[in-house]
GUVEX-119401 format. One record per residue (C-alpha): x, y, z; residue in three letters. Coordinates in pm, whole numbers, plus 50000, padded with zeros to 5 digits. Example, Ala and Ser with C-alpha at 12.3 -4.5 7.8 and 13.67 -1.06 7.14 Angstrom:
<sites>
512304955050780ALA
513674989450714SER
</sites>
This chain:
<sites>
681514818853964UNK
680524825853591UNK
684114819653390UNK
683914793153111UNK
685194772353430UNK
682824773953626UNK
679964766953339UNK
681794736653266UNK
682444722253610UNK
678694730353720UNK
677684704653377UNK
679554671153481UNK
679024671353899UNK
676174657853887UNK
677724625753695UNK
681054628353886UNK
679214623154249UNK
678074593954135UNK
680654577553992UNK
683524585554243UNK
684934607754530UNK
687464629454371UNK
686744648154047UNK
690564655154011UNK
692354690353891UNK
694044668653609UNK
691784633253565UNK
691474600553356UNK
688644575853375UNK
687454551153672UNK
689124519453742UNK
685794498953719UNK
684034489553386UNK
681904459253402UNK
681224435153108UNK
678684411053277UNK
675774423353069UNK
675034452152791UNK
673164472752969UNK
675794475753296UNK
678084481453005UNK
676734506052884UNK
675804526653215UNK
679374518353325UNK
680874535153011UNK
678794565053097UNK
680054570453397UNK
683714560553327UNK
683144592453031UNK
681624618653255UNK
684044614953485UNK
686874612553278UNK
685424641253050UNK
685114663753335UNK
688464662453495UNK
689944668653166UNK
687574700053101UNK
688254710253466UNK
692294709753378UNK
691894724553071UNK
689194752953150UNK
692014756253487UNK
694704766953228UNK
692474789353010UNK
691494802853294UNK
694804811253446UNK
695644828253136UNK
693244852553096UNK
693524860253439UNK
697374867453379UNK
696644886153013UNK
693834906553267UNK
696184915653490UNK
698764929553194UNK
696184951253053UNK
697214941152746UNK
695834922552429UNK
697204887952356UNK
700234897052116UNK
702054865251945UNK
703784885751662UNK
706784890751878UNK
707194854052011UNK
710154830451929UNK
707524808851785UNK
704644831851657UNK
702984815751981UNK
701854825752330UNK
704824823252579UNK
702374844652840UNK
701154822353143UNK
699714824753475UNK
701774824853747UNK
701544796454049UNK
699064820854258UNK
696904823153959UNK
696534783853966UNK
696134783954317UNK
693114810254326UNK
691434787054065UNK
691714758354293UNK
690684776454571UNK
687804790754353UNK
686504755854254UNK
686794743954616UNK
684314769654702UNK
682134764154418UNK
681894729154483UNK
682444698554814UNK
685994714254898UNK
686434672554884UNK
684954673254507UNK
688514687454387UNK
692174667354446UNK
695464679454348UNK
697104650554538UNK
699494627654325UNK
697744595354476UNK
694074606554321UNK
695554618254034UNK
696964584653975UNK
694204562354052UNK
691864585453829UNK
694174586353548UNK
693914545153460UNK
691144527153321UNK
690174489053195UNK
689444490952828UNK
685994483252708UNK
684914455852411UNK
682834461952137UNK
680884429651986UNK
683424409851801UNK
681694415151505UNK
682904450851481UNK
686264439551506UNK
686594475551748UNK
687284485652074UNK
687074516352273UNK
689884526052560UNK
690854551252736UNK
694784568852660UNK
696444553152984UNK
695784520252816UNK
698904503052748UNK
699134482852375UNK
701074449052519UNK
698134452952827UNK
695174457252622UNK
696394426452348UNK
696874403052684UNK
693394411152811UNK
691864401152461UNK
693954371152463UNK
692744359852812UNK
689404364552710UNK
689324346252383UNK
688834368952134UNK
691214362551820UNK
692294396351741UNK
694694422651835UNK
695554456751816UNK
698524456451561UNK
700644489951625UNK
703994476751812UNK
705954506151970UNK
707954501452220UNK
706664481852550UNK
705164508552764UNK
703784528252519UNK
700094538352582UNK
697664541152374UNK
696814581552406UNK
700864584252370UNK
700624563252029UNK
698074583351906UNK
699754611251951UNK
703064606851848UNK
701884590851518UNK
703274557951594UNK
704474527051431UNK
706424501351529UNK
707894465651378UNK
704394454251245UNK
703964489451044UNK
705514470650701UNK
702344447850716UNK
699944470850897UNK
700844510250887UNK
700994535851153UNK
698754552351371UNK
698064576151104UNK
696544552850880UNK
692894539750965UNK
693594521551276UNK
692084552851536UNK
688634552451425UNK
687804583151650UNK
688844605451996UNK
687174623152233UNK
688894651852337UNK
689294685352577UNK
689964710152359UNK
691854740252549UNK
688564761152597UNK
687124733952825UNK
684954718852519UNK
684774683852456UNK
684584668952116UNK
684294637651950UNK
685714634351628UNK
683124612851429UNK
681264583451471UNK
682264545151510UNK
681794530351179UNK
684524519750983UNK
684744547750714UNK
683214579050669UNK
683594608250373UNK
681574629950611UNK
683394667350653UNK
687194666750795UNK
688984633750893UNK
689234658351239UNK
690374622251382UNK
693654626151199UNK
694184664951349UNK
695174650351679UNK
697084619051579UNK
700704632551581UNK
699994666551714UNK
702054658052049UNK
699644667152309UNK
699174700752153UNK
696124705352071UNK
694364687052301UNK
693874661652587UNK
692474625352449UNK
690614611552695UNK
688814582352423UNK
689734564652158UNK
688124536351898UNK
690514515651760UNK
690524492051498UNK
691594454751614UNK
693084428251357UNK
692524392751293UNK
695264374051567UNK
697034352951280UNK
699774325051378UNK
703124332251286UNK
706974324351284UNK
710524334351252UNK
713894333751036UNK
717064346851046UNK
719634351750750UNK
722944368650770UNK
724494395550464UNK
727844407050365UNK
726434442050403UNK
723544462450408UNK
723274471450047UNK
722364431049950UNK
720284429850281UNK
717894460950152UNK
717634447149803UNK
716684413249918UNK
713914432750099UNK
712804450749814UNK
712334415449642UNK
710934400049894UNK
707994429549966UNK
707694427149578UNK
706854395949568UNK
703574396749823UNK
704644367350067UNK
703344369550422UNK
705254391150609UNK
704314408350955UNK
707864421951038UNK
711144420650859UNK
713564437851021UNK
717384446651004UNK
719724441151240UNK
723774455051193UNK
726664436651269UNK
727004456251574UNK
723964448151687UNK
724554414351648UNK
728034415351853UNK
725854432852119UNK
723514400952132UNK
726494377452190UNK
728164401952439UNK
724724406052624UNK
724064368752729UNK
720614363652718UNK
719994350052364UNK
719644309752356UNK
722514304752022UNK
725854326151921UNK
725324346051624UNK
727544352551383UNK
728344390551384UNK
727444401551019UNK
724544425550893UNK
721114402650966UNK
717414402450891UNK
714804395951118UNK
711764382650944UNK
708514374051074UNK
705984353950859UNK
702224359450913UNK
699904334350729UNK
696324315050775UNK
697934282850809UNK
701384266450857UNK
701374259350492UNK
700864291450387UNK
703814305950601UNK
706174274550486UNK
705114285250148UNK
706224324250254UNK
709454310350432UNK
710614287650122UNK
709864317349859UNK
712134341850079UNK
714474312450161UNK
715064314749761UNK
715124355349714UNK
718084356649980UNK
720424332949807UNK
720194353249520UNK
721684384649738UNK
724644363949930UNK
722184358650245UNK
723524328150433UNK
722574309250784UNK
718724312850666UNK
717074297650968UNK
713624291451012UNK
712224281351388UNK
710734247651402UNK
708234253351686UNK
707064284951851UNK
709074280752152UNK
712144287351898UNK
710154311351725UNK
709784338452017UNK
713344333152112UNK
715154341451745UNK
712464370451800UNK
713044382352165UNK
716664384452013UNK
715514414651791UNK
713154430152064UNK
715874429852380UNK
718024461952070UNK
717904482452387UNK
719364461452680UNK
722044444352454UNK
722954473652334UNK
723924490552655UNK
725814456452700UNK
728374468652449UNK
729744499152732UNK
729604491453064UNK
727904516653257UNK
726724539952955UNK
723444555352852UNK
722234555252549UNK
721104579552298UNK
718174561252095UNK
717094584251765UNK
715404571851408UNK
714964590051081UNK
713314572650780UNK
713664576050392UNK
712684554250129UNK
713434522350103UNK
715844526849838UNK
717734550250002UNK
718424530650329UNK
721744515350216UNK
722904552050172UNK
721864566650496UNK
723404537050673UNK
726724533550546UNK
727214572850587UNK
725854575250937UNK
727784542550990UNK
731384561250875UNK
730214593051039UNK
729794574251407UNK
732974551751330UNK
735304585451300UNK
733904602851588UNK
734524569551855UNK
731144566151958UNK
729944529752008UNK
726694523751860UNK
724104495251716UNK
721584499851466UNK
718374482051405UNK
715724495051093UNK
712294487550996UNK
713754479350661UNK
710184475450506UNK
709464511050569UNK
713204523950520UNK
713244539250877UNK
716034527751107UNK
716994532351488UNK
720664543051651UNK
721584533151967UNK
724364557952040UNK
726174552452342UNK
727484575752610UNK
729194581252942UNK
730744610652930UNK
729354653552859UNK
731974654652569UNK
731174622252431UNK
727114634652485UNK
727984663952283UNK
729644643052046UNK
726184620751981UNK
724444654851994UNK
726214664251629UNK
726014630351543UNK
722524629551525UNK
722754664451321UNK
724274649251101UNK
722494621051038UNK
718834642251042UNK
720644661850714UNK
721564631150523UNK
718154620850555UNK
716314648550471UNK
718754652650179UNK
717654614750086UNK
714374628350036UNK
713034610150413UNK
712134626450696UNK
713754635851092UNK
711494610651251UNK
709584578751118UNK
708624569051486UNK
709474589351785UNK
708064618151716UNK
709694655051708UNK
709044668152068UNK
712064691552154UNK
714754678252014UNK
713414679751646UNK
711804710351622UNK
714544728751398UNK
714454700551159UNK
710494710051070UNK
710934739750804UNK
713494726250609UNK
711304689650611UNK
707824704550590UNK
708144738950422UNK
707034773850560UNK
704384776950447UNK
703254736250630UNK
704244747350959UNK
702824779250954UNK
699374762950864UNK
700144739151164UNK
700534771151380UNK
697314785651284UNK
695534753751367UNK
697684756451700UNK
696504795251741UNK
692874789751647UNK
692634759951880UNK
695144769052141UNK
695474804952127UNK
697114811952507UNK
699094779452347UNK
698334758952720UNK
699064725552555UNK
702084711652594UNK
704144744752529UNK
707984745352407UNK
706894711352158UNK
706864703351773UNK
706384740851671UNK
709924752651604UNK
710954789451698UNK
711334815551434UNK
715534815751491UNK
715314778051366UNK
714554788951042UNK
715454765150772UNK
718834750650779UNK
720504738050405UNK
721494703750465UNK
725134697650374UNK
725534664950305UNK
724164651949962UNK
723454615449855UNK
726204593749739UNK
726574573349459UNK
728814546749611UNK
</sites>
């Protein structure tokens, strides 16, 4: 067999016999790294990588392979001109796939290649692996979940942490490459800052790359790191990443309640102004808060007015009672009232867990509904607008909602609540909505979540033409039978930019 395939299967099976049974059609790493000495580490990090390297070349040389065999059979060059979205919409067809598998089957152990869910599975999760602690680094593989990987440094007692928050299953290849953030970003940033300090990845010819080296900066060429981090799976398939770890600081939590948002937000601006130690500060609405009392789980009764959330990070106790009394002040000044501040940590992760259960209390508000969860993001400035618009804009059109913000960073999350296709629909123009007054605010159509399906027609009014066109020649250069994760982020040429037609207000 001499296809690209073939070339690149025939390089890793030497590795992959050693290391496990099943190479995998689609594959992660092993389940096995050892950390009794360097030199098993070492070995066992080799192995996890060839094997891990060469399930994701075999999936990705699969697809490439697929393709050509379907352009082949059309006689035809590749032709993207004509394309809803200037990209390939051409693939193999379920035989193809299956003659590949066959194909490899033949050119290898027939028991060499898996397509079963089971192996798949099992392949596809890894332990993460320590660097010294001097390096303040570690290196993972992308099934790695964040909340997993900061309990495993915990139980082995190594004070730092991996600061990038999404939500609780999140994995680390999924952060990465939806550009995450979370509720520590207003202290620490997103993934796109300098947190990923390099991938490995399967590019959609069967290559594999690594983006640079492990040191903590480098002005060497392209930041080629920061080409994959938000590119949705697109461009593509992580199978390594380095990632920064911070210093595990102890912390604690207050609550103070607002007439409205507008004092909340400027309170926040004060307070971020002013330095003080703050790991999270986040904004809760009154609805939100209602939710809390209606869902049952919280240990006190709030009172149902716009909150904030804060979190104080600090060295010492003093230095976060120092934080909590120089806030304490700042709020009075802006009508904040109720400003309490946990006395041990017990209380501390409870006024917390208040914050973190948005979701599930949420729901509480509607029995039996689901929920539509969005975010958009402007500055900081701008939030009271965007809020007290969207908030009118829900009110008249009956849907129930809560809404909780990163108020540090300006971006902010609806809940919108549904049980109903009409009332669906409803949310669906909702969210229109509130995507235009953002952009018109000068923010964006998605701080967090990424842009996926859903977002795609927001891009050329956001980005510009001419941005998204570059990303599409990236996508076409790297991708150019556009395998990856088809039908995401690259919007069609019919959703062309839109005018947004709501404008700020001056209220």
């Amino acid at each position: 067999m001499t296809s690209l395939l073939g070339v690149v299967a025939r390089r890793r099976i030497i590795a992959l016999s050693r290391s496990s049974k099943h190479a995998g059609v689609s594959l992660g790493g092993s389940r096995n790294n050892t950390h009794s000495s360097a030199g098993r580490q070492a070995t066992a990090r080799r192995t996890v990588n060839t094997t891990l390297l060469f399930g994701c070349a075999l999936s990705a040389s699969l697809g490439y392979y697929a393709a050509n065999s379907a352009a082949a059979r059309q006689s035809a060059p590749l032709n993207v001109s004509k394309t809803p979205s200037g990209l390939n919409d051409q693939y193999g067809t379920l035989e193809d796939f299956q003659l590949a598998i066959s194909q490899l089957r033949q050119e290898f152990d027939p028991d060499a290649v898996t397509t079963d869910a089971e192996d798949l599975r099992v392949h596809g999760y890894s332990e993460n692996d320590y660097h010294p602690e001097d390096d303040s680094d570690l290196v993972c593989q992308p099934g790695v979940h964040w909340m997993h990987l900061n309990d495993a440094l915990k139980k082995k007692g190594i004070p730092l942490f991996f600061p990038l928050d999404p939500a609780p299953g999140a994995t680390i290849g999924g952060m990465i490459s939806t550009g995450c953030s979370g509720t520590n970003a207003v202290r620490y940033g997103t993934a796109k800052g300098e947190w990923i300090l390099n991938v490995t990845v399967v590019l959609p010819n069967g290559e594999v790359i690594k983006t640079r080296r492990r040191s903590r900066k480098s002005s060497a060429g392209f930041d080629t790191t920061k080409l994959f981090i938000g590119a949705e799976g697109t461009l593509g398939i992580i199978t390594e990443a380095t990632i920064r770890l911070a210093p595990l600081m102890p912390t604690s939590v207050a609550v103070v309640q607002f007439p409205d948002v507008r004092q909340a937000t400027q309170a926040v601006i004060e307070v971020m102004n002013k330095g003080v130690g703050i790991q999270c500060i986040e904004l809760c609405d009154s609805e939100h808060m209602r939710a809390t009392n209606v869902y049952g789980m919280s240990s006190r009764k709030w009172p149902e007015k716009d909150s904030l959330f804060i979190k104080f990070q600090g060295p010492t106790p003093r230095s976060i009672q120092e934080s909590a009394e120089i806030v304490r002040e700042i709020v009075k000044k802006y009508d904040g009232t109720g400003f309490e501040h946990a006395r041990t940590e017990k209380e501390a992760a409870d006024l917390w867990m208040d914050r973190k259960n948005a979701l599930y209390s949420g729901l509480a508000l509607v029995e039996g509904s689901r929920g539509w969860s969005t975010d958009v993001c402007v500055p900081v400035s701008r939030l009271p607008d965007l809020v007290y618009q969207t908030k009118d804009d829900i009110q008249k059109s009956g849907i129930v909602s809560t809404m909780v913000g990163h108020v540090g960073d300006g971006n902010f999350h609806a809940l919108l609540l549904f049980k109903t296709d009409e009332e669906l629909e409803t949310c669906r123009h909702v969210v229109h909505r509130m995507v235009e007054r953002a952009l018109a605010l000068d923010g964006t159509c998605t701080g967090e979540h990424g842009v996926g399906i859903g977002k795609r027609k927001y891009l050329v009014d956001e980005l510009g033409e001419g941005t998204v066109e570059l990303m599409k020649t990236i996508k076409r250069t790297l991708d150019p039978y556009n395998l990856f994760n088809p039908g995401k982020l690259y919007p069609d040429a019919d959703q062309s930019k839109f005018h947004p037609s709501v404008t700020p207000s001056n209220d």
